[in-house]
VEXDREN-829105 format. One record per residue (C-alpha): z, x, y. Coordinates in steps of 0.001 Angstrom, whole numbers, plus 500000, padded with zeros to 6 digits. Example, Ala and Ser with C-alpha at 12.3 -4.5 7.8 and 13.67 -1.06 7.14 Angstrom:
<sites>
507800512300495500
507140513670498940
</sites>
This chain:
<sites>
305830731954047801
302925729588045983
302642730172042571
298882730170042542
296754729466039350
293108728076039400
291551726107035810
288065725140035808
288488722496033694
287212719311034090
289080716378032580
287135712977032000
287162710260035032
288403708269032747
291589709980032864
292176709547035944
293492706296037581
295275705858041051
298680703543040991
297777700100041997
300019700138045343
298516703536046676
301255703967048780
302352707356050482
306360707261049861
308476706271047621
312176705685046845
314919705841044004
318461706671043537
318776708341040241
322268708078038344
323097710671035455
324856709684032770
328544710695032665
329124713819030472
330276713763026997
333331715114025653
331042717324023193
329485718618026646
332418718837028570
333738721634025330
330483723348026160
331199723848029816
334490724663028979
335558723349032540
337482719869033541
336066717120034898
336726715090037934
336964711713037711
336100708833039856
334104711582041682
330244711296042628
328081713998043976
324683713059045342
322058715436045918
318324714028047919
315152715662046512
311725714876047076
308975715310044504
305008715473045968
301200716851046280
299748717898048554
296047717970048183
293059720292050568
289452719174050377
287392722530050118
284320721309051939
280945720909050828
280224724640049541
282828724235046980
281786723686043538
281924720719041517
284656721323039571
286982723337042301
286713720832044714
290120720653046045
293394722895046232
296743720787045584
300199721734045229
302932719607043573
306440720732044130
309903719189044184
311648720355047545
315032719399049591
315227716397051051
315873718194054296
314227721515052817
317559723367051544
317309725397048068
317488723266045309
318543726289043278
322409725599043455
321617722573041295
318414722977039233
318236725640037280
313941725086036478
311592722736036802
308711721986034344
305783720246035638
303720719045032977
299836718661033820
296397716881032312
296257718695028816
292675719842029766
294080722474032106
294863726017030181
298531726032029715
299632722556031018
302880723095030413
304366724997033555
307370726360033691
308869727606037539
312491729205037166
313316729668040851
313067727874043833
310762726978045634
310011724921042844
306305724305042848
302657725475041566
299306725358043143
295680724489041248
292401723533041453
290446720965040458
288548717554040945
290241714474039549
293479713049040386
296061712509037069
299977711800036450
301430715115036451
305262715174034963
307895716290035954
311487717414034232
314341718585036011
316393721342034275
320266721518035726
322190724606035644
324348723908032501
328190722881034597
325983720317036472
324829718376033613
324289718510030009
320872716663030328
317757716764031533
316790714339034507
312749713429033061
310679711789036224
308707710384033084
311742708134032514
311497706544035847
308316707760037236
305133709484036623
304298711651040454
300394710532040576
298692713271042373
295845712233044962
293000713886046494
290908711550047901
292088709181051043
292642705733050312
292476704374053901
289813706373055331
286122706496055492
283369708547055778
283525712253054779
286481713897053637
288503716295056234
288828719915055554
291397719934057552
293839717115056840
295194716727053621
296163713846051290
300128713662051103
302013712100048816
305865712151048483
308929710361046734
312405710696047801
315084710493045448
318869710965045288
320227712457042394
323511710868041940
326282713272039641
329448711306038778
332819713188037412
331180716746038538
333052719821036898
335681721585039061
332897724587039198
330104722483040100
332072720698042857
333313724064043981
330214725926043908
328387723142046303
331216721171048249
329718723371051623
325711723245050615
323567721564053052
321349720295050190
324266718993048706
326269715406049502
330069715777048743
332882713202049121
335941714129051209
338626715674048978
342052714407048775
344632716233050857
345753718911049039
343124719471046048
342052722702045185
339346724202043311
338831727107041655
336657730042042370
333340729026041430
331183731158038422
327769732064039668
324959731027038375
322217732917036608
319223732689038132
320256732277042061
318793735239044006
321344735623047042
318515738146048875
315391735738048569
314985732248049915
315115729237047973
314795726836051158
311313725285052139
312001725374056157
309418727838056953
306974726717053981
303583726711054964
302892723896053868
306006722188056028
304410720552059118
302624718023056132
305816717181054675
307011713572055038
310110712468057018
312599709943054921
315231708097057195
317127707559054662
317156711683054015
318397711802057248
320997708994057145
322298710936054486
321934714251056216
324130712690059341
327076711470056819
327260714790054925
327818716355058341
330904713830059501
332390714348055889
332175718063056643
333632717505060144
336098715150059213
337071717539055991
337610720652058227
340463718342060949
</sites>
């Protein structure tokens, strides 16, 4: 399900710049910062040490050209969204995600509170949207900013093509990232060690966890997963995504001997 809003406003051209490299895909790996011991009192759950958790994400627009009997101002239809790197729900980790767009746009501040995470506008000119990453609150006790290591510049007009623009084809643009969680809490670490979205080292022979507490906002009887998105046969394929895809499998296999 898109959530669907449509502005008519019409920010300067000024404001809008495209990134010098104009490439499709990116790539980062994304570290959090261990957890305090003030945070650690908050979760009220222990900590594992020498323990990482990884989780891949991809952040992206995709952008629709309305044709020629669209106005002015509503010239294209984009979505930005932050999805699995293979297309599982993200909602085991993030508990929101805020994208933040051009201040010219009524309420630019949008809030989404359950996967899929992701709005839909339109508009004419391409701008830096931002995005913040809220974690459900035994994950982490911060918030993972893209402004801190990257603004997601949305795109609707083809860098590499010429002529008109295609109805039909839209501009992609996507960023994979792993999220990398070191010394996870017990529940955390419980609550994901058998989510496909989710890459988790082998434990040691013998560990066990407890029951894990469930978290608010996760709607068992609705999907969270973008597999059957319409908007899926545009997404971009990262090897690396699948690299990691392959490993979290033989850790599962190898786990379960």
């Amino acid at each position: 399900m898109l959530n669907t809003a449509s502005s008519s406003a019409r920010p300067a051209p000024a404001d809008f710049l495209p990134e010098d490299d104009g490439s499709a895909a990116k790539s980062h790996r994304i570290k959090i910062g261990k957890a305090s011991e003030d945070s650690d009192k908050k979760v009220a759950n222990r900590r594992i040490k020498d323990m990482e958790i990884s989780v891949p994400l991809v952040h992206g627009t995709i952008a629709f050209y309305l044709g020629r009997k669209a106005s002015e101002s509503q010239s294209h239809k984009w979505t930005v969204y932050v999805r699995g790197a293979t297309n599982e729900d993200l909602g085991v980790v993030i508990k929101r995600v805020v994208f933040q767009l051009h201040p010219s746009f009524n309420n630019p501040t949008r809030v989404v509170d359950s996967p899929p995470f992701e709005l839909s506008e339109c508009g004419w000119g391409e701008f830096e949207i931002v995005i913040t990453l809220v974690f459900h609150n035994d994950v982490c006790d911060k918030q993972l900013d893209f402004n801190l290591c990257r603004y997601h510049n949305l795109k609707l007009y083809p860098e590499d093509e010429t002529g008109p623009q295609s109805t039909k084809k839209p501009v992609v643009v996507e960023s994979y990232n792993e999220i990398v969680f070191p010394d996870p809490s017990e529940n955390f670490l419980a609550r994901v060690k058998n989510h496909p979205a989710v890459i988790v080292p082998r434990l040691p022979a013998g560990f066990t966890l407890p029951i894990p507490a469930p978290v608010e906002n996760v709607n068992e009887k609705e999907r969270g997963d973008t597999k059957d998105h319409p908007l899926s046969h545009w997404f971009l394929n990262f090897s690396e995504a699948d690299e990691l895809l392959k490993l979290a499998a033989a850790r599962q296999q190898a786990t379960s001997i």
